[in-house]
C-alpha positions as a Python dict, from the first residue, in 0.01 Angstrom:
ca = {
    (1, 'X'): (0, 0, 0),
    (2, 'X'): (327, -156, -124),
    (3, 'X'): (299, 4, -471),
    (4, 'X'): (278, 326, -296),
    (5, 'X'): (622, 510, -170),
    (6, 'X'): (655, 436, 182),
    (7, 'X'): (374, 208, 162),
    (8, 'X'): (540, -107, 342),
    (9, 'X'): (626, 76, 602),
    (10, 'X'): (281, 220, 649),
    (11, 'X'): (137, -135, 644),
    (12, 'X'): (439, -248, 853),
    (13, 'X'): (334, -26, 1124),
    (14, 'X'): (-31, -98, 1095),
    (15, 'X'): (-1, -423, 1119),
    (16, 'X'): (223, -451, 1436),
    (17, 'X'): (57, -201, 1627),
    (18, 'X'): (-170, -266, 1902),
    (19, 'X'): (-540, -296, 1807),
    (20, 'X'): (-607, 7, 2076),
    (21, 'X'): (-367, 184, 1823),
    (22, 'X'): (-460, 62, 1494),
    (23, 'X'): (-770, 309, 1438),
    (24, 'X'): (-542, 619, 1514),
    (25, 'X'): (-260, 466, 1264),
    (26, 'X'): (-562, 460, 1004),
    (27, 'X'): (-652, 813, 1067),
    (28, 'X'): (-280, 971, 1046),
    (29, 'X'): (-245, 746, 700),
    (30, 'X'): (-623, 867, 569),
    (31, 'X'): (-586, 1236, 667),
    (32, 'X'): (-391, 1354, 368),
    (33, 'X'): (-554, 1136, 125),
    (34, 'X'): (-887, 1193, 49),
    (35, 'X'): (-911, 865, -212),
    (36, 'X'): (-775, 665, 65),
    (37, 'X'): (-1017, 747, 300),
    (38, 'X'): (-1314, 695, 100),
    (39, 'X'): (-1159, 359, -25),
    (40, 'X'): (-1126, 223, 401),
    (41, 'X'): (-1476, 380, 465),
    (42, 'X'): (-1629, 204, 192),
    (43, 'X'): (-1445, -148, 262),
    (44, 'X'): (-1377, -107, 586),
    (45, 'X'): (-1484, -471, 689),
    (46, 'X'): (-1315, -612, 414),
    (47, 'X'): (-982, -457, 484),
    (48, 'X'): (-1044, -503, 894),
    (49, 'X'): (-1101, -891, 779),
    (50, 'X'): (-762, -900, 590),
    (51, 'X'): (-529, -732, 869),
    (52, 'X'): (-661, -974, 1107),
    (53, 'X'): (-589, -1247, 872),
    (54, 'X'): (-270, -1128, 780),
    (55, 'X'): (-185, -1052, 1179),
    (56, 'X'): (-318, -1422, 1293),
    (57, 'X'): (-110, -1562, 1055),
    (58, 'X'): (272, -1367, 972),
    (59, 'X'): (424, -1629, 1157),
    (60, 'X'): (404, -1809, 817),
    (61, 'X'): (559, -1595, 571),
}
């Protein structure tokens, strides 16, 4: 997502939003991009795994 234009603010938002909210935030960001959507669908617990790692632990960056 960074190397795409507006991309840190997409993953910004993601990743402070509230996990009730996250799945519609994934939607919105998927429904214009077919590639994208296939991409989550395919590694969806791969890139689940990695936004709760990165969420349990932004305190250190």
């Amino acid at each position: 997502m960074d190397a795409t234009p507006g991309g840190r603010a997409q993953a910004t938002e993601l990743l402070t939003a509230k996990p009730e909210d996250r799945q519609k935030i994934i939607d919105k960001l998927t429904k214009d991009n077919p590639a994208a959507a296939t991409y989550y669908r395919e590694n969806r617990a791969d890139i689940d795994a990695k936004i709760a790692k990165v969420i349990a632990t932004c305190d250190k960056y």
